[in-house]
C-alpha positions as CSV (number, residue, x, y, z in Angstrom):
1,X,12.1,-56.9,14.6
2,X,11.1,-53.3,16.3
3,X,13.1,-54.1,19.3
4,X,16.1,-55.8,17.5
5,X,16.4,-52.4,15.6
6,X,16.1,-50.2,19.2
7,X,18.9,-52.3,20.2
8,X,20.8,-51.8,17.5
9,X,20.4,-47.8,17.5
10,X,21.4,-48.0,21.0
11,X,24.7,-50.2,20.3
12,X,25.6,-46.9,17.6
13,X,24.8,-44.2,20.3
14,X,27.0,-46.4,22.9
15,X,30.5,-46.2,20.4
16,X,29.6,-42.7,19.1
17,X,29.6,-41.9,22.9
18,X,32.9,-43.8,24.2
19,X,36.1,-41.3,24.4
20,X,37.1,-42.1,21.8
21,X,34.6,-40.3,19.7
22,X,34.3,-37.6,22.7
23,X,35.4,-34.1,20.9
24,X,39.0,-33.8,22.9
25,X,39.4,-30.2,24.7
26,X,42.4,-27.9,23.0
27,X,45.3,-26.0,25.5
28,X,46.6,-23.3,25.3
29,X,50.5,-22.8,26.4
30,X,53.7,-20.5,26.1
31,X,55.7,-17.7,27.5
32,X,55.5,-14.1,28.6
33,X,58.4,-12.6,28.2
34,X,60.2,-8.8,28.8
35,X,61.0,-6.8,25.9
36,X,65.0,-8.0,26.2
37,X,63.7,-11.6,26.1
38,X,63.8,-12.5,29.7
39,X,60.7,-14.5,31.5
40,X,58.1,-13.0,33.1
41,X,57.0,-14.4,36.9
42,X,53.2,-13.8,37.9
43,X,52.3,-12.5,34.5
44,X,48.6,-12.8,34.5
45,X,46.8,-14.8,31.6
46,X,42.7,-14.7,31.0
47,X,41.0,-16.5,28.3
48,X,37.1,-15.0,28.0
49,X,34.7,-15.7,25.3
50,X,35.1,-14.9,21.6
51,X,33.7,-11.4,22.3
52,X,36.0,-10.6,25.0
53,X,32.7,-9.2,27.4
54,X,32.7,-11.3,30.2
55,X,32.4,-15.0,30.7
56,X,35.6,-15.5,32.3
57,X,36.4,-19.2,30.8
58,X,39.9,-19.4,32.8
59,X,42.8,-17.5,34.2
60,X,46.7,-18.4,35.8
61,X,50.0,-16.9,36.4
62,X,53.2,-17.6,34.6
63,X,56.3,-19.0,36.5
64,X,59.8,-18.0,36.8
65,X,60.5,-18.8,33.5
66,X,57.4,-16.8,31.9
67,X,55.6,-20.2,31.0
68,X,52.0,-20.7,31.6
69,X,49.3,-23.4,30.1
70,X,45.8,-23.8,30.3
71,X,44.1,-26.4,30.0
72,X,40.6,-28.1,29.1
73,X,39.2,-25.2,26.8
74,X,37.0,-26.5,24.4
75,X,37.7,-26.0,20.7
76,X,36.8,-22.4,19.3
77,X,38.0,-18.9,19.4
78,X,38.6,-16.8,22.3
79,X,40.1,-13.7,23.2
80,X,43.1,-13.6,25.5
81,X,44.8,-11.0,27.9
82,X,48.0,-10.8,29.6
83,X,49.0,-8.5,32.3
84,X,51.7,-7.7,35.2
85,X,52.6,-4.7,37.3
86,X,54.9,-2.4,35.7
87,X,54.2,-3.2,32.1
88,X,51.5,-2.8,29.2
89,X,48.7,-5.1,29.3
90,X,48.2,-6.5,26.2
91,X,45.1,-8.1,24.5
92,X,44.6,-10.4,21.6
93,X,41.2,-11.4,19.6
94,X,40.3,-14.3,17.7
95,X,42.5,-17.2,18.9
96,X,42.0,-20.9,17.5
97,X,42.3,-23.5,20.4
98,X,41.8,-27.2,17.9
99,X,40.6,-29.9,19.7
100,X,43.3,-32.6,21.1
101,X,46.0,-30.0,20.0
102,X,48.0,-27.2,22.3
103,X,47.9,-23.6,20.7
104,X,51.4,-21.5,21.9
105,X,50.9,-18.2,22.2
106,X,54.2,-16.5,23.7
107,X,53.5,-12.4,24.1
108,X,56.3,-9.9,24.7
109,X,55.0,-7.0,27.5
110,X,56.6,-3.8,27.1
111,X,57.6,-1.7,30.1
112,X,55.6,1.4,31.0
113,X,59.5,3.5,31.0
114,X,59.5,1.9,27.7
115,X,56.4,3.2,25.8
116,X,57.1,5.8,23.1
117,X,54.3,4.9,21.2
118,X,51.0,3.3,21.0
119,X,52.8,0.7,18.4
120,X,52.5,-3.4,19.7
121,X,55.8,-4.4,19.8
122,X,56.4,-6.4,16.6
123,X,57.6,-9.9,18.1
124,X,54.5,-9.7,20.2
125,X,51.4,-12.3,20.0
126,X,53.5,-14.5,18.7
127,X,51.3,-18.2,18.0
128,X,51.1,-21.5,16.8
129,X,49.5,-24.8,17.0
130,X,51.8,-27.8,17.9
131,X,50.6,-31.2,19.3
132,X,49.9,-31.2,22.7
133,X,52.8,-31.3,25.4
134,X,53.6,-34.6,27.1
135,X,54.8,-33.1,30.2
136,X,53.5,-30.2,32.1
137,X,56.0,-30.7,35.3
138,X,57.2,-26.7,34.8
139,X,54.2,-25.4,34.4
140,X,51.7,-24.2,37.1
141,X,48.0,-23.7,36.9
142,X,46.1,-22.0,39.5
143,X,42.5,-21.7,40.0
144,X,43.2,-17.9,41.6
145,X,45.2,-15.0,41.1
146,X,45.9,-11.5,42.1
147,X,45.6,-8.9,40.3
148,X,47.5,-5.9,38.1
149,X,46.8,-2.4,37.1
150,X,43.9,-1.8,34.8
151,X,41.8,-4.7,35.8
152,X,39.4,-5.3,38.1
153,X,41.5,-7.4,40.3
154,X,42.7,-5.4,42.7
155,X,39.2,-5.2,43.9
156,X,38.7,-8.5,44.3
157,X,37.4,-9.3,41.0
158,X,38.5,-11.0,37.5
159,X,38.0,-9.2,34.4
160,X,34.8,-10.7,33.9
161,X,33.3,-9.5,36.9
162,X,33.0,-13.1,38.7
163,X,34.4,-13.0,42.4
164,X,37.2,-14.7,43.7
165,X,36.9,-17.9,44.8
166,X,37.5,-18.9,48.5
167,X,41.0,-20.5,48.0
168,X,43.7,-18.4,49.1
169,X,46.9,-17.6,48.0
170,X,51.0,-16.3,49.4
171,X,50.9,-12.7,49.6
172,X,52.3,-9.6,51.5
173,X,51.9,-5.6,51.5
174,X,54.1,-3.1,53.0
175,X,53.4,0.6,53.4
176,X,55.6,3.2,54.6
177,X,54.3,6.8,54.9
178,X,56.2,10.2,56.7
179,X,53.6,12.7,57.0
180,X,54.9,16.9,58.7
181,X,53.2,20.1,58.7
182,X,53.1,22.6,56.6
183,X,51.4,25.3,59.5
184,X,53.8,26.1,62.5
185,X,52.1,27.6,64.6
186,X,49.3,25.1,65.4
187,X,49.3,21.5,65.3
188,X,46.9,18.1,66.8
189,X,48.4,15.8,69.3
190,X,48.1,13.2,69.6
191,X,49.3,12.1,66.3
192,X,46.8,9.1,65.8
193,X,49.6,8.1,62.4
194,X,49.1,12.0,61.0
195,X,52.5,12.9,62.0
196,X,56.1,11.1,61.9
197,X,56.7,7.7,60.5
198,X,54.3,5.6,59.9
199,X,55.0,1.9,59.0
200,X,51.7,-1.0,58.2
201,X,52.7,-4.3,56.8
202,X,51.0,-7.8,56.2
203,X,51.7,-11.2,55.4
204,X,49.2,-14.2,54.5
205,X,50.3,-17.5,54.0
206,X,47.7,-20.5,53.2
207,X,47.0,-23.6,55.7
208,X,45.3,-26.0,54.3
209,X,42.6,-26.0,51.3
210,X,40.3,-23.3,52.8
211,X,42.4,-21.3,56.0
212,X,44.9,-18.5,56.4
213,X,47.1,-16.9,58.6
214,X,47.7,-13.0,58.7
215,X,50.3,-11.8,60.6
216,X,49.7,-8.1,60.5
217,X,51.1,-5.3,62.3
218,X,51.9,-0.8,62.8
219,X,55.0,1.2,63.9
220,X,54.4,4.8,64.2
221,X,57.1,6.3,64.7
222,X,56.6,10.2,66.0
223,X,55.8,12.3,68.8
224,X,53.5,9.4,69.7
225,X,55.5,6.6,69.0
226,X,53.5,2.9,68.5
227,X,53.9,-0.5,67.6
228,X,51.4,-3.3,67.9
229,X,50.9,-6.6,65.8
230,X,48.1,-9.3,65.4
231,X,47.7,-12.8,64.8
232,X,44.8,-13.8,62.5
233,X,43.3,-17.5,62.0
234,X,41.1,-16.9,58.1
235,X,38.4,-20.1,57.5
236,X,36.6,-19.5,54.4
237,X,34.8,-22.7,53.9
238,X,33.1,-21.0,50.7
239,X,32.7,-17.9,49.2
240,X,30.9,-15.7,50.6
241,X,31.6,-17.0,54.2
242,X,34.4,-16.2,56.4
243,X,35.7,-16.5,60.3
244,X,38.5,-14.6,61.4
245,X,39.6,-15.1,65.0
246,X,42.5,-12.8,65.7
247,X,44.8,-12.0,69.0
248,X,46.9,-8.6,69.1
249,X,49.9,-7.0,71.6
250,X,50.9,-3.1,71.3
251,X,52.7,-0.7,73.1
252,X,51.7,3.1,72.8
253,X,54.2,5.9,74.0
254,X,52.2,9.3,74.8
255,X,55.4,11.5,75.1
256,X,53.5,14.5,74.4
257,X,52.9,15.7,77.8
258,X,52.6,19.3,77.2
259,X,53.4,21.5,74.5
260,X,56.2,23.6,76.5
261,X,58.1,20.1,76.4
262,X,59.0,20.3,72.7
263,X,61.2,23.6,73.2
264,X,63.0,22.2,76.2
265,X,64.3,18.9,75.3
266,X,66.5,19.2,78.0
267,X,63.8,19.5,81.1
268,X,61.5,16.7,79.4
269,X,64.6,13.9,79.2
270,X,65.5,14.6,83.1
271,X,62.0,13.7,84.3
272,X,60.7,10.7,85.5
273,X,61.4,8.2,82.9
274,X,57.9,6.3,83.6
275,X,56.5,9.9,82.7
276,X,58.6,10.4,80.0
277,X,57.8,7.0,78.2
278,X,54.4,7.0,79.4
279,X,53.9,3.6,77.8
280,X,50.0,2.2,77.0
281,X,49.8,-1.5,76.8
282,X,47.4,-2.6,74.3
283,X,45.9,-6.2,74.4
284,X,43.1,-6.8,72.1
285,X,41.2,-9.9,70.6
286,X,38.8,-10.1,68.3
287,X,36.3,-12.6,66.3
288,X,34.6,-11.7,63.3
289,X,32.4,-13.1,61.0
290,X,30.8,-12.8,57.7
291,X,27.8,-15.1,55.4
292,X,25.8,-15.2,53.3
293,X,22.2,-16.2,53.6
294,X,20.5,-17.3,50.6
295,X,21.1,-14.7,47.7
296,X,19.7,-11.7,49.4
297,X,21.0,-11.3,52.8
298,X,24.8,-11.0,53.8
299,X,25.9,-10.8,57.5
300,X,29.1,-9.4,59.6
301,X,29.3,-9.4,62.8
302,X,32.0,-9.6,65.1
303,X,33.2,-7.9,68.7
304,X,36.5,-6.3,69.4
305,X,38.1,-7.1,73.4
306,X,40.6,-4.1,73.9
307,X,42.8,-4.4,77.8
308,X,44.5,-1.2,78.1
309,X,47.0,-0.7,81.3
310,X,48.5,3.1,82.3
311,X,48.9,2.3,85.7
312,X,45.3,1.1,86.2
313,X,43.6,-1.3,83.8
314,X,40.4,-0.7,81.6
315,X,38.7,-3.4,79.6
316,X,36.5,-2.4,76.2
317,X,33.9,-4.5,74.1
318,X,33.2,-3.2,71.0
319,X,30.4,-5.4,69.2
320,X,29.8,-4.8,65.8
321,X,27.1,-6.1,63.0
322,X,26.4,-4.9,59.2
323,X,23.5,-6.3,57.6
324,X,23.1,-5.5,53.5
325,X,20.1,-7.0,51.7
326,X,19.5,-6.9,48.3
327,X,15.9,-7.3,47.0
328,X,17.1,-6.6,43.5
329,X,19.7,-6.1,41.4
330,X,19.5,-2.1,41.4
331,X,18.7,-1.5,45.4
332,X,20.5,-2.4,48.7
333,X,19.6,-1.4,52.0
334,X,22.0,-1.8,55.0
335,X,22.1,-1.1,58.5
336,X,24.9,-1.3,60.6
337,X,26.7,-0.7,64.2
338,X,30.6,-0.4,64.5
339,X,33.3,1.1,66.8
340,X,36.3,0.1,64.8
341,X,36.0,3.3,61.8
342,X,38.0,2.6,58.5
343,X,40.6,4.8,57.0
344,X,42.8,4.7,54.5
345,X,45.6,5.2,56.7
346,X,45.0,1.8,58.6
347,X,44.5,-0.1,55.8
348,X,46.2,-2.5,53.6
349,X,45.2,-4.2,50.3
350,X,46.3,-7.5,49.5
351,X,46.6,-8.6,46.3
352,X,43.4,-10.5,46.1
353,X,41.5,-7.3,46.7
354,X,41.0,-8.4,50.9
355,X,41.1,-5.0,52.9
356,X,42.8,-5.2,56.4
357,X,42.0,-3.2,58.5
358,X,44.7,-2.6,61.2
359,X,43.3,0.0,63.3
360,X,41.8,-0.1,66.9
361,X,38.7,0.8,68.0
362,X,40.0,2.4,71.4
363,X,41.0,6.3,71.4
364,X,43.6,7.2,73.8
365,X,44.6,10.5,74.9
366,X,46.9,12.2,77.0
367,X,46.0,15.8,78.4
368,X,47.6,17.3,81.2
369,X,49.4,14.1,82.2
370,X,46.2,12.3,82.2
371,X,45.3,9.4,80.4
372,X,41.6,9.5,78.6
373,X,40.3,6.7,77.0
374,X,36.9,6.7,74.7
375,X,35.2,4.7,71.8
376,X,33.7,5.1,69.1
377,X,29.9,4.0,68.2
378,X,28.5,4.6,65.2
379,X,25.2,3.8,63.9
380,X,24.2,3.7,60.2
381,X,20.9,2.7,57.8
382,X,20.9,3.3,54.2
383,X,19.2,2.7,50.9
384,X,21.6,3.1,47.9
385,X,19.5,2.8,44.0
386,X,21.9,1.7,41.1
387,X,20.1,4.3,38.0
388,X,21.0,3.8,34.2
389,X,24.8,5.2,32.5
390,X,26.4,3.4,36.2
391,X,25.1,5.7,38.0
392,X,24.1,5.2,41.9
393,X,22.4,7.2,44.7
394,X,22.0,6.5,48.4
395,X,20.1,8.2,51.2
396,X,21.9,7.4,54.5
397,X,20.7,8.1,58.4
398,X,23.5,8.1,60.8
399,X,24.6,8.4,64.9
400,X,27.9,9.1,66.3
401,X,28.9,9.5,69.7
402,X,31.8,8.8,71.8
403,X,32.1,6.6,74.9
404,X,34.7,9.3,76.9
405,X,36.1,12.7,75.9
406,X,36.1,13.6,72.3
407,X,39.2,13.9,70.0
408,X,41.3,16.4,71.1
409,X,42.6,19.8,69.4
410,X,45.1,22.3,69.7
411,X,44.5,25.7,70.6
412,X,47.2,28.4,69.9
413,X,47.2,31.6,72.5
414,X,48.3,34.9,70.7
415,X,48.9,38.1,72.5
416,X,51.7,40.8,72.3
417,X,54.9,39.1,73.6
418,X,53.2,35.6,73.9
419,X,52.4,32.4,72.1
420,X,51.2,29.5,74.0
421,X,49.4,27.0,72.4
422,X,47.8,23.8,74.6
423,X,45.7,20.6,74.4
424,X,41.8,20.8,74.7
425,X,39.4,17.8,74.4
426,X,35.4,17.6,73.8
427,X,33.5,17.1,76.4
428,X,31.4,13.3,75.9
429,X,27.7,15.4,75.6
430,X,29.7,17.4,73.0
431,X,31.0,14.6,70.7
432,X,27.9,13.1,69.5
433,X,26.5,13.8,66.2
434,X,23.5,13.0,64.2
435,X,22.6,13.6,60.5
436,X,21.2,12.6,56.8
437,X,23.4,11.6,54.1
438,X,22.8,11.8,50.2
439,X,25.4,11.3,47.8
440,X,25.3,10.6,44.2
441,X,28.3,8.3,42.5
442,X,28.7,8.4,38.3
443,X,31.3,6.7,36.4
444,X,32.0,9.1,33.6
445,X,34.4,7.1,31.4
446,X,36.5,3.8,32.2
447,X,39.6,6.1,33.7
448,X,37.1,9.2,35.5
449,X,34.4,8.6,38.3
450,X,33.2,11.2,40.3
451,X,30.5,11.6,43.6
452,X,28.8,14.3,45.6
453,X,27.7,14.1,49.0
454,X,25.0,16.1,51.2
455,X,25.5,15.8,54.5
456,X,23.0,17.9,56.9
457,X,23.9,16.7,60.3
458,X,24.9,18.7,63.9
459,X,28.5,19.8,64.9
460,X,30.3,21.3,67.3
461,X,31.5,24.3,66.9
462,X,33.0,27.6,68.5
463,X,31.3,30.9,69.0
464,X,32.9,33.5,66.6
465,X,32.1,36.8,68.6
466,X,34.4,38.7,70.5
467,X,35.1,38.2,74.2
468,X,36.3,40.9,77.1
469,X,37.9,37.6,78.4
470,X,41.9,37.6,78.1
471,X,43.1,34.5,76.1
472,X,44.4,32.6,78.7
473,X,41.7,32.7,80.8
474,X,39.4,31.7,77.7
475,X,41.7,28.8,76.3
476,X,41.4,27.0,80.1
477,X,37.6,27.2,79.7
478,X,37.2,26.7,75.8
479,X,34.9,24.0,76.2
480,X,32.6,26.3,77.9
481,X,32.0,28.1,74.9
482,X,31.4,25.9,72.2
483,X,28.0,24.8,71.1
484,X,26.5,22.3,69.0
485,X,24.0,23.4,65.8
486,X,23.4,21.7,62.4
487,X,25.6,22.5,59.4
488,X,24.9,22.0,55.7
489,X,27.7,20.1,54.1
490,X,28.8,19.4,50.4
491,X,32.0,17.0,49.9
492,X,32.8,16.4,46.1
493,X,35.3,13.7,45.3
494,X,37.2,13.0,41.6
495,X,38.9,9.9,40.5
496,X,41.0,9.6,37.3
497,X,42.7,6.8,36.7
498,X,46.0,6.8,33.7
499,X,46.2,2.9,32.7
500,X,49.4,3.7,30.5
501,X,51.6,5.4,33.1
502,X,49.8,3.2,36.1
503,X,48.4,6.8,38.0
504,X,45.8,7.7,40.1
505,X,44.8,11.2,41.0
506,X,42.0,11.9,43.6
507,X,40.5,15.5,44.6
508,X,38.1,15.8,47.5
509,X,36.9,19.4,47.8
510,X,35.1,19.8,51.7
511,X,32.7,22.5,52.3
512,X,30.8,24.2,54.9
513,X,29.6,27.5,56.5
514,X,32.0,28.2,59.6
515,X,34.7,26.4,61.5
516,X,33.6,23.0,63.6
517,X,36.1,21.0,66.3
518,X,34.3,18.0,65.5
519,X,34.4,16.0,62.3
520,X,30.9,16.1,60.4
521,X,29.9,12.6,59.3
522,X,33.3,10.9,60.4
523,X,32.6,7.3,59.2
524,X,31.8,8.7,56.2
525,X,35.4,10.1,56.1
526,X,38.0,7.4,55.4
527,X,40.5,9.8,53.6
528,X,41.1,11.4,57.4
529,X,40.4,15.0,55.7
530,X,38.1,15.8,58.9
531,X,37.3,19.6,58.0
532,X,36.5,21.7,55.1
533,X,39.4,22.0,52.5
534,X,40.7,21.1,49.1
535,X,42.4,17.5,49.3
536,X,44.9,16.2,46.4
537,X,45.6,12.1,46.6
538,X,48.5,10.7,43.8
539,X,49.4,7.0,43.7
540,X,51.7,6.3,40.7
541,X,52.5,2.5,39.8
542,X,57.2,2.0,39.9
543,X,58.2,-0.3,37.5
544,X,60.6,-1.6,40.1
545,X,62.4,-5.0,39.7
546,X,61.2,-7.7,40.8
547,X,61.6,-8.0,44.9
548,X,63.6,-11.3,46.1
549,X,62.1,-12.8,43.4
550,X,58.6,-12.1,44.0
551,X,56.5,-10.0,41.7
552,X,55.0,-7.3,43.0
553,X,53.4,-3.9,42.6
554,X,54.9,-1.0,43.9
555,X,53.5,2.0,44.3
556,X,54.6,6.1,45.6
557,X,52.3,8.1,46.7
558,X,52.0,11.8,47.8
559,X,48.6,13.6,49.9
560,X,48.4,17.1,50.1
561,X,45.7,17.8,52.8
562,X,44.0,21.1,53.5
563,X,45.8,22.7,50.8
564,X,44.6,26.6,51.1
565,X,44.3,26.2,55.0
566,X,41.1,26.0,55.6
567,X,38.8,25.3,58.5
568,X,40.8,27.2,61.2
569,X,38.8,29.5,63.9
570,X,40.0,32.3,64.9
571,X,38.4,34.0,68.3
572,X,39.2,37.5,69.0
573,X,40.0,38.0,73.4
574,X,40.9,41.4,75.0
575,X,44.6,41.3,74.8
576,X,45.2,38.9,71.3
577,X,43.5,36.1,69.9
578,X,43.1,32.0,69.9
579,X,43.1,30.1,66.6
580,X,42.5,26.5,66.6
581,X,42.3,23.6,64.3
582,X,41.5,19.6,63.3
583,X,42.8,19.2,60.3
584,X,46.2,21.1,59.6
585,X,47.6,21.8,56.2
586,X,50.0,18.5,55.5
587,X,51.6,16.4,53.4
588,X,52.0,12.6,53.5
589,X,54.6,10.5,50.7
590,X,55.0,7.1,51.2
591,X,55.7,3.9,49.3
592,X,53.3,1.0,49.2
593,X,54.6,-2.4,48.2
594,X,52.5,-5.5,47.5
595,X,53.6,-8.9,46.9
596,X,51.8,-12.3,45.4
C-alpha cells in the first residue's frame, strides 16, 4: 500500500512537471522611435531587476526600423532603459512582463537640440500586453552591445557593472585632430602628432564566433609628415583572455632638417630630393597576449619587432609584461615593463570600450641631418587601496630610461640683431629618471571625479645662473650644462561630466619648482602635457545624423595646453639670452567619430 501511494505521488509530480504546467517566460517587444516618429537604429534597451541597481537580466539594440524584442524574462516587474548617442536616455520603473504573453513598450527619445525642459515627452513609455508575436524575422537580438553617453558602456561595461562578454561585434572610430602654436618664437620638432594634421582610424569586423580583424592605421600630416597601418588577428576564446598577433608598414618623412629651412622654402625644395623627403621605413610586428589565471592573477605580455631603414637598417625588440593581482576586493598590486607608452593622442576607443593603441614604441629623430633612433623602457610596481565614499589611493615606484638620445627640444638664441633658434637632444645618461608616485582618486558625485598626484622623482634640468659665454657658443654645448636633481611634483586633474548636453570638461593643473627638459613621470603622462602648466580638455557629444546608415557617436573636441605659458627657461649669456621649452602653449580641435 506504502509503495503504491509513492508511486502515485510521483506520477502527480511527473504531470505538474511536463511543459505544460512549466510557468512560460514573458517578452518584452516594440519600437524606439525619434520625436517626429521615425525609427531609431542601435538604440540600446536594458532590462535590470525591479530595483533598477544592478543585476543586468538582458540587453539588445533596435534595428532600422526602431524595433527590438527580448525574450525569455521570467514573469515579474523590472525596470527598463533606453539609450542612443545624441538623444535623452530615458528610464522606466515597474514594468509587468506576464508569463506566455509579450509586453510592448514603444519609447519616444528626445534629441539633446531638442530639450527645453526636464518634461518626458508625453507619447513616451508608451505599453501594453498583447499575445506573444508569431514571427520575430525583423527583429534582432544580440547578446552584446556598444555603448552611449551616460552609461558605463563606453568603458567596457553594462549598466550593471558585468563585463562584456568575449563575442565581438562591427565597429569603427575615426579621429581627426589639427593641432598649431600659440608661441612663435620657440617650437619642438619633431612633431611626434603635436603639430599639423593628425588623422587615427579603425575598423573591426568579426570572423568567426570568437576572432576579429583590426585594420588600424595614422596619417600625420605636418612638418613631419607620417602614415603607417596594421593588420591585427583578435582570438578571444573567453573573457578575460585574448591573442592579438598584428603586422604593420609606415613611412616617416623627417623634412625638418634645420630650422633656417622653414624661412627659405626656396633653398630647401632645390636640395637633394632624398634629403628633402628623408623618408623612414617602418616595419613592425607584434604579438601580445592577455589571461587570466584563476580569480586573482591577470597577465599581458607581448613583444614589439620594429625594422627601421634610413639608408642603413636597425632592428628593435621591445618586450613587454604587466602582471596585476588582486588578493581582495579593495587592493591590487601590479608590476610592469613596457616600451610602447600610451597617450591619448595614439589612441582610439571602440565602441565596446577596447582601447587601441596605435603608437610605436621606436623614437626617431632627426638633428643635424642625422638620424637618431631610441626606446623607451619603463619599469613600474604599485599598490593601489580602494577606501570607503569610492575613493582610491596608490603608492607607485618607477624607472625610465631611454635606449639612444633623449627627446629632443628647441632652443631659441636671442641677441641684438639675432634670433636663431636650433635642435638639441639629451644625452642617453641624461634621459633616465627614477621616482615615487602617490596619488589619490575620489569620485565626488556621478558627473565630478577628481585625483592628485605626488610625484618625487629626478629630472633634468638647466642651470639658471648667468654665463660670460655668448649664446651661440652656449646653445652648441647646451647639454654640457644641464644637470639632473630631484623635483617635488603635484599634478591635480578634474573631470565633470554633463549627461544632458553629452560634455566633458577636464583640467590638469602641473606643478613644480623650476624648468626641466625632460618629462617627470612620463608614463604617468598620457594627456602629453609634459611640463608644468594649466591644461583645459572639452569633448562635446554632435547630435549628427546618422552616418551611411550606421549609428554612431560623434564627438568635437578642443585642448588648450600650457595655457599661461609655463615651464620655459630662460638663461641669461653675455650678449642676449636662450629660452627653451617641451611643452609649448597649443591648441588641438578635432572631431572623433565612432561607429557600431
Amino acid at each position: 500500500m506504502r509503495a503504491c501511494r509513492l508511486v502515485g505521488f510521483a506520477l502527480i509530480l511527473g504531470v505538474f512537471a511536463t511543459p505544460g504546467f512549466a510557468v512560460k517566460a514573458g517578452r518584452i517587444a516594440g519600437k524606439v522611435k525619434a520625436s517626429e516618429g521615425s525609427g531609431l537604429l542601435g538604440a540600446v534597451v536594458t532590462v535590470f531587476n525591479a530595483s533598477g541597481e544592478g543585476g543586468t537580466i538582458s540587453f539588445t539594440r533596435s534595428d532600422p526600423s526602431g524595433a527590438y524584442a527580448i525574450s525569455n524574462l521570467t514573469p515579474g516587474s523590472y525596470y527598463v532603459q533606453v539609450s542612443r548617442e545624441g538623444y535623452a536616455p530615458r528610464t522606466q520603473a515597474n514594468v509587468k512582463i506576464d508569463p506566455g504573453r509579450t509586453t510592448t513598450l514603444d519609447v519616444i527619445l528626445q534629441s539633446i537640440l531638442d530639450l527645453v525642459g526636464p518634461d518626458n515627452d508625453p507619447r513616451n513609455w508608451d505599453f501594453k500586453t498583447v499575445l506573444r508575436s508569431t514571427s520575430d524575422r525583423r527583429l534582432i537580438f544580440r547578446h552584446s552591445a556598444p555603448g552611449g553617453a551616460g552609461t558605463d558602456m563606453a568603458a567596457g561595461r553594462l549598466p550593471g557593472g558585468e563585463k562584456f562578454g568575449n563575442s565581438f561585434t562591427r565597429a569603427a572610430a575615426v579621429n581627426v585632430t589639427s593641432s598649431s602654436g600659440l608661441s612663435s618664437d620657440y617650437t619642438v620638432y619633431p612633431t611626434n602628432g603635436r603639430n599639423g594634421l593628425v588623422s587615427n582610424f579603425a575598423f573591426a569586423e568579426p570572423v568567426g564566433d570568437h576572432g576579429r580583424m583590426l585594420f588600424t592605421g595614422q596619417l600625420n600630416s605636418g612638418y613631419d609628415s607620417l602614415w603607417r597601418v596594421r593588420n591585427t588577428y583578435n582570438y578571444r576564446p573567453e573573457p578575460g583572455n585574448d591573442v592579438k598577433l598584428s603586422v604593420g608598414y609606415g613611412r616617416l618623412s623627417l623634412n625638418g632638417l634645420t630650422f633656417g629651412n622653414v624661412s627659405r622654402p626656396a633653398s630647401f625644395f632645390r636640395q637633394d630630393p632624398i634629403l628633402r623627403e628623408s623618408p623612414v621605413e617602418m616595419l613592425g610586428m607584434s604579438v601580445e597576449a592577455r589571461s587570466k589565471i584563476l580569480d586573482p592573477v591577470s597577465l599581458e605580455y607581448g613583444l614589439d619587432y620594429s625594422r627601421l631603414s634610413y639608408g642603413s637598417t636597425k632592428s628593435v625588440f621591445s618586450p613587454f609584461f604587466q602582471v596585476v593581482v588582486t588578493p581582495s576586493e579593495t587592493w591590487t598590486v601590479k608590476t610592469a615593463m613596457a616600451s610602447r607608452r600610451p597617450s591619448d593622442s595614439n589612441s582610439l576607443v571602440l565602441a565596446d570600450g577596447d582601447v587601441l593603441d596605435l603608437g610605436d614604441p621606436t623614437y626617431v629623430a632627426l638633428i643635424d641631418g642625422e638620424v637618431r633612433l631610441s626606446q623607451f623602457k619603463h619599469a613600474e610596481v604599485s599598490v593601489a587601496k580602494e577606501l570607503p565614499d569610492e575613493t582610491s589611493v596608490e603608492v607607485a615606484a618607477y624607472e625610465d630610461h631611454m635606449e639612444g638620445p633623449g627627446t629632443p627640444f628647441a632652443i631659441s638664441e636671442r641677441s641684438p640683431g639675432r634670433s636663431f633658434t636650433r635642435l638639441a637632444q639629451l644625452r642617453q645618461d641624461q634621459a633616465a629618471h627614477h621616482g615615487v608616485r602617490v596619488s589619490v582618486n575620489r569620485r565626488f558625485l556621478d558627473f565630478l571625479s577628481g585625483s592628485i598626484a605626488y610625484v618625487y622623482g629626478t629630472g633634468t634640468a638647466l642651470e639658471m645662473n648667468d654665463s660670460p659665454l655668448a649664446s651661440n657658443v652656449l646653445a652648441r654645448d647646451l647639454v654640457n650644462y644641464l644637470h639632473r636633481s630631484y623635483y617635488h611634483a603635484l599634478t591635480s586633474r578634474v573631470d565633470a561630466r554633463i549627461p544632458r548636453t553629452g560634455t566633458q570638461v577636464s583640467t590638469i593643473v602641473r606643478w613644480y619648482p623650476g624648468t626641466t627638459l625632460s618629462p617627470i613621470d612620463l608614463f604617468y603622462d598620457r594627456k602629453d602635457t609634459l611640463t608644468k602648466g594649466v591644461n583645459l580638455f572639452v569633448r562635446q557629444a554632435i547630435p549628427l545624423p546618422e552616418f551611411m546608415g550606421t549609428p554612431g557617436r560623434w564627438e568635437a573636441l578642443v585642448d588648450l595646453r600650457n595655457l599661461f605659458d609655463q615651464g620655459r627657461g630662460v638663461l641669461r649669456t653675455s650678449d642676449g639670452e636662450l629660452s627653451l621649452t617641451r611643452s609649448p602653449r597649443s591648441v588641438r580641435f578635432g572631431l572623433n567619430l565612432n561607429l557600431f
